[in-house]
N, C-alpha and C positions, 0 to 999 in steps of 0.2 A: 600157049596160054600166056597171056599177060601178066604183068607185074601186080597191076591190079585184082585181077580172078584168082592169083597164087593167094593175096591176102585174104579175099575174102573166102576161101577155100580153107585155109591154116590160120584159123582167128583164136586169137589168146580170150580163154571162155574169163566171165568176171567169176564165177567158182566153178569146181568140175567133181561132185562128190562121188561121182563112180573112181576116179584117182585115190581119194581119200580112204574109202572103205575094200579095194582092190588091195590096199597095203597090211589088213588083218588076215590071215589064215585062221583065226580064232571060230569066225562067226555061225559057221555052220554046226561046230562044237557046242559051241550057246545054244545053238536053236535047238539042238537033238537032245540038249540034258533038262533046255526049259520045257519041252515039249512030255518029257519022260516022268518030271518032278509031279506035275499037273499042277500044281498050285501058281498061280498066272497073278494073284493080286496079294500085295503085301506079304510076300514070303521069305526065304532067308536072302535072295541077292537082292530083293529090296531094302531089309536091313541093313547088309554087309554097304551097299551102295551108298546110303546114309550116314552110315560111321565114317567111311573113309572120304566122302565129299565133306564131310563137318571138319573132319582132322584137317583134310588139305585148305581148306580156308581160314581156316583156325577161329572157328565159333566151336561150341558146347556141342551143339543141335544141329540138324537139316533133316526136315521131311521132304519126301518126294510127292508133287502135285503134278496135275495134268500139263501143266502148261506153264508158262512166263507170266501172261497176264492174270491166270488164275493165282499164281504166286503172289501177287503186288495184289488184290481183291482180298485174298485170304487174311494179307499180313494186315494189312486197313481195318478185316473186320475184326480180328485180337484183336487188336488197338480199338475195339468199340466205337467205331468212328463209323457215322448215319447218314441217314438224311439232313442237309442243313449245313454240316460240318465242311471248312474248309480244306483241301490238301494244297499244299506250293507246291508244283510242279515246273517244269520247262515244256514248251509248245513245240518242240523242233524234234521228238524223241518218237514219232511215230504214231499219238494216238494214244498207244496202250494202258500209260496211266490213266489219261480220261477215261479210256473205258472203263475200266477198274472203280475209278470213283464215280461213274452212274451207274454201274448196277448194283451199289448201296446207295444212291442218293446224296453222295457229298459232292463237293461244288468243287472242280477244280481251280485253280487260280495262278495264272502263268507267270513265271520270274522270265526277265529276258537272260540270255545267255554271254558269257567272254566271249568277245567277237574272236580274238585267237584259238582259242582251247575248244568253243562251241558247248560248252558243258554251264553248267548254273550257274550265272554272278550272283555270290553271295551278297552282294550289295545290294541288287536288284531286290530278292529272296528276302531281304530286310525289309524291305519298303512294303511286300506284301502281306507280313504278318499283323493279324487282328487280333482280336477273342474268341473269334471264331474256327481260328486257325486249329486243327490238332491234331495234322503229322506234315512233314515235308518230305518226297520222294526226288532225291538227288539219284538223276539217273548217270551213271560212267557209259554216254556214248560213244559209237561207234570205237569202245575200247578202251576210249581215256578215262582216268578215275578223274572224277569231279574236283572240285577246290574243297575237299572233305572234311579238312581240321577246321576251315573257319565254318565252314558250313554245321559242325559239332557241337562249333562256341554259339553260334548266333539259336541252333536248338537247345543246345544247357542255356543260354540267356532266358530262355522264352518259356523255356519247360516242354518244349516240343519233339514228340520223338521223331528219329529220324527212319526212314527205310532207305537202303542203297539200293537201286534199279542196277541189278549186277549181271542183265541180260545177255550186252554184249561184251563185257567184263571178265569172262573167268577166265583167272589165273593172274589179274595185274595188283600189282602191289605197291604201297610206299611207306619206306621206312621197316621194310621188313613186314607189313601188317595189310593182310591180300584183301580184295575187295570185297565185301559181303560179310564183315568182322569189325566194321568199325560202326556200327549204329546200331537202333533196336533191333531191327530185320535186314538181311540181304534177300533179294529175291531173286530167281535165275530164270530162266529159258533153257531149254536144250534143244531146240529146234534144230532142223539137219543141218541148216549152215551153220550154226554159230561155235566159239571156238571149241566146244564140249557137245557134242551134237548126238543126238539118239535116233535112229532109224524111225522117227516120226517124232509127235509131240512129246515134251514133257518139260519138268520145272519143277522148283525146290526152291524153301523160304528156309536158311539159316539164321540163329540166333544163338547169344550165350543170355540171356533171359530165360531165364526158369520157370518164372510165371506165363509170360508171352508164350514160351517157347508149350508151354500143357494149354492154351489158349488156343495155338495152332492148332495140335495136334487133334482138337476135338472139334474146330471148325472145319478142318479140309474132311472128316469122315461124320455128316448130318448129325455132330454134335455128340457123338457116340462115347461115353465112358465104359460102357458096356456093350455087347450087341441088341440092336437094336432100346437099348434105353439113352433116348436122348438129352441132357444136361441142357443145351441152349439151341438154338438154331443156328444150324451149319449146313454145308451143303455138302458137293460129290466132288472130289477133285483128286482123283491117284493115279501114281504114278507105276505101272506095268512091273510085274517082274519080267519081263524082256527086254524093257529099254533100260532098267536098272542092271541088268545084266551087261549091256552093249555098252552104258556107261561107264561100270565097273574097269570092265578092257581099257574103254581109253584113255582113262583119268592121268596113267603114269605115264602116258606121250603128249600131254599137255602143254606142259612148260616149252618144251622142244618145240612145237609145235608154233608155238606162242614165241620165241625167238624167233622161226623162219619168218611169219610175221611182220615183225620188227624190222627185217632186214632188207625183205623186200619192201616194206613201204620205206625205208632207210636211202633204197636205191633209187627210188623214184624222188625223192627231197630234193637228192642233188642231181637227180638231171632234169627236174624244172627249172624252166628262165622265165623270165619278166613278170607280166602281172598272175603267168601259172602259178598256184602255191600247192604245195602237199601239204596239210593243216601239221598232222604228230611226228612226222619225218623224221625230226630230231629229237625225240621222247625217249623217258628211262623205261623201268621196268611197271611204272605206273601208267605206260598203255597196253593192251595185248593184242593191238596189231587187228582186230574184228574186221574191220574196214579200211582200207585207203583213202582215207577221203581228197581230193581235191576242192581248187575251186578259180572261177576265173570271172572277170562280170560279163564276158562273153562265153558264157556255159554253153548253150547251143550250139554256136560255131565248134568249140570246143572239142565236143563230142561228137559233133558232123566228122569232122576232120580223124580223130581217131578212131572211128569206125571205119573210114577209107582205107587206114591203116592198120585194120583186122583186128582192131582192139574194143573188144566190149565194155561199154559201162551201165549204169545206173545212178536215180538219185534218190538217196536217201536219207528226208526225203523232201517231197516238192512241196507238200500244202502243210505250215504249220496247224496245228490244232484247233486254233480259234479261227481261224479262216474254214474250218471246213462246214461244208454245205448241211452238214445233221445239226449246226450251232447257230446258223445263221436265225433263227427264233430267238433263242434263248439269251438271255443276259449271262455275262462273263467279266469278272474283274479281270485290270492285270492295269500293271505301270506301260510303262513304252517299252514295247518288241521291235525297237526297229533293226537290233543285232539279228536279233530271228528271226526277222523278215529278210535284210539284206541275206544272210546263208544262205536258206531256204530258194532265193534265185539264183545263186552261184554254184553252187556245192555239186558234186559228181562224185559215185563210187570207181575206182581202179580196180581191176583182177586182183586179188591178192585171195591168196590159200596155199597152206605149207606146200603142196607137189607140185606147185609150177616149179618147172623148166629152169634152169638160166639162160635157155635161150630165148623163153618164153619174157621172164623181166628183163634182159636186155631189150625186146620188139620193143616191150612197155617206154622202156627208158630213150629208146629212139624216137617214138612218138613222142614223146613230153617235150624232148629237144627239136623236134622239128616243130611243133603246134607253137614251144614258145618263140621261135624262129620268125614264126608265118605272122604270127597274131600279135604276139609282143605279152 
């Protein structure tokens, strides 16, 4: 067998979550006492789940919703914000917020990003505030927490509340004060990849808002203060006593979790040469490692070349938001994206997930030094 068919044979996966969840013996115990309980929606490890995701981020509050994007919808619509109404957003984050803000009808409106960090320039974010303006969703991509304190000042300036997109986020911190606790609402994901992951969908909007926080809780269940007696209109958005249960388990391997992270995208920083960069390489505890990101202006070759070398990637992601083909009708504000355009054709995901191998981020790390070798 060649050198070549051994690689493509033994390829370092970009995540591998049969490794991840092979590492609980828990899970089958979950299933036989959630199966035994019978009560499958909003029952006590949906509570317990709750308490203890609010304590570890250090908000008041967190309910469990369906999903991540339902989470950022829900928190928009507390915050009474419609049809008409603008949100600031960043165009580089996937989509999700936009979605969010047209299925109530508010207008997104794109801040360009720090071409280093890739996260919202508060500067930009300034230039797109109106009258119209009446929340800003600072999302902490692919891990890194956003420019958060000015971005705090420039909402207290404006009166605007803020939501934290804390999708790819849990567990990163600054200054002591974790992601999803510094604005009106954090919102989450648990999707299976992400660093808090549930055996299928889910998501959760923390706050230490009292008012907001009874505003949630009655829009994610069709407004309900009673059974069936509706107060406003709300919709359907819960979150499983099963996945709150799966959550529960992994919450206290998080952090851990969230250091191997660090260390393997740590590893890859320094063994990129020339125009290769690893964007948070050398990041404190305010990234959590979600993504590797790379980037090169020869992205294609790029990733030709370490796939030859048995290494998977992706990009995440390719088409910023206002470029995409559902917008091309519609009118969209926004100052100059050209930071979020240049990313958006550079930018590449690396393998990274706590159970790789060391021999696994070494392959990683030989790649980087050969590509920057070849290429420059």
């Amino acid at each position: 067998m060649s050198i070549a068919e051994i690689k493509h044979r033994v390829r370092v996966p970009l995540n591998a979550l049969d490794r991840h969840h092979a590492a609980s013996s828990t899970y089958l115990g979950i299933m036989a006492d959630f199966l035994a309980d019978s009560r499958f929606i909003h029952g006590s490890r949906h509570a317990c789940f709750e308490r203890e995701f609010a304590s570890y981020c250090g908000a008041r509050t967190a309910f469990g919703v369906a999903n991540g994007t339902d989470a950022i919808e829900i928190a928009l619509r507390a915050l009474e914000i419609g049809p008409g109404d603008e949100v600031i957003t960043v165009a580089n984050a996937g989509f999700y917020t936009s979605t969010a803000c047209f299925c109530i009808g508010a207008v997104p409106v794109y801040a360009d990003i720090d071409p280093a960090e890739l996260t919202m320039c508060p500067q930009s974010a300034a230039q797109c505030v109106t009258r119209s303006t009446k929340a800003l969703v600072a999302t902490h991509l692919y891990g890194k927490m956003a420019d958060i304190e000015q971005l705090m000042e420039l909402c207290s300036r404006h009166g605007i509340p803020l939501i934290e997109d804390c999708a790819q986020a849990h567990g990163a911190e600054r200054c002591g004060r974790k992601a999803g606790a510094w604005g009106t609402a954090g919102t989450f994901s648990f999707y299976p990849t992400k660093n808090l992951g549930a055996l299928g969908d889910g998501g959760a909007v923390t706050t230490s808002d009292d008012s907001f926080a009874e505003r949630v809780r009655l829009v994610r269940q069709y407004g309900w203060t009673t059974k069936y007696e509706c107060v406003m209109t709300g919709r359907n958005s819960r979150l499983d006593e099963l996945q709150a249960a799966f959550l529960c388990d992994k919450l206290p391997m998080l952090d851990s979790w969230n250091r191997r992270r660090r260390e393997i995208v740590r590893c890859y920083h320094e063994a990129a040469r020339g125009q290769l960069r690893v964007v948070h390489g050398d990041s404190g505890n305010d990234y959590a490692g979600h993504l590797a990101v790379a980037r090169h202006p020869a992205r294609n070759e790029v990733r030709h070349l370490l796939n030859d070398e048995g290494i998977e990637t992706a990009v995440h992601y390719p088409i910023p938001d206002h470029r995409q083909p559902c917008l091309a009708k519609l009118r969209w504000r926004a100052g100059s994206l050209s930071n979020t355009e240049d990313a958006a054709a550079e930018i590449f995901s690396l393998p990274c997930f706590p159970e790789m191998t060391e021999e696994e981020v070494d392959r990683v790390c030989y790649a980087l030094v050969r590509v920057g070798r070849e290429i420059g």
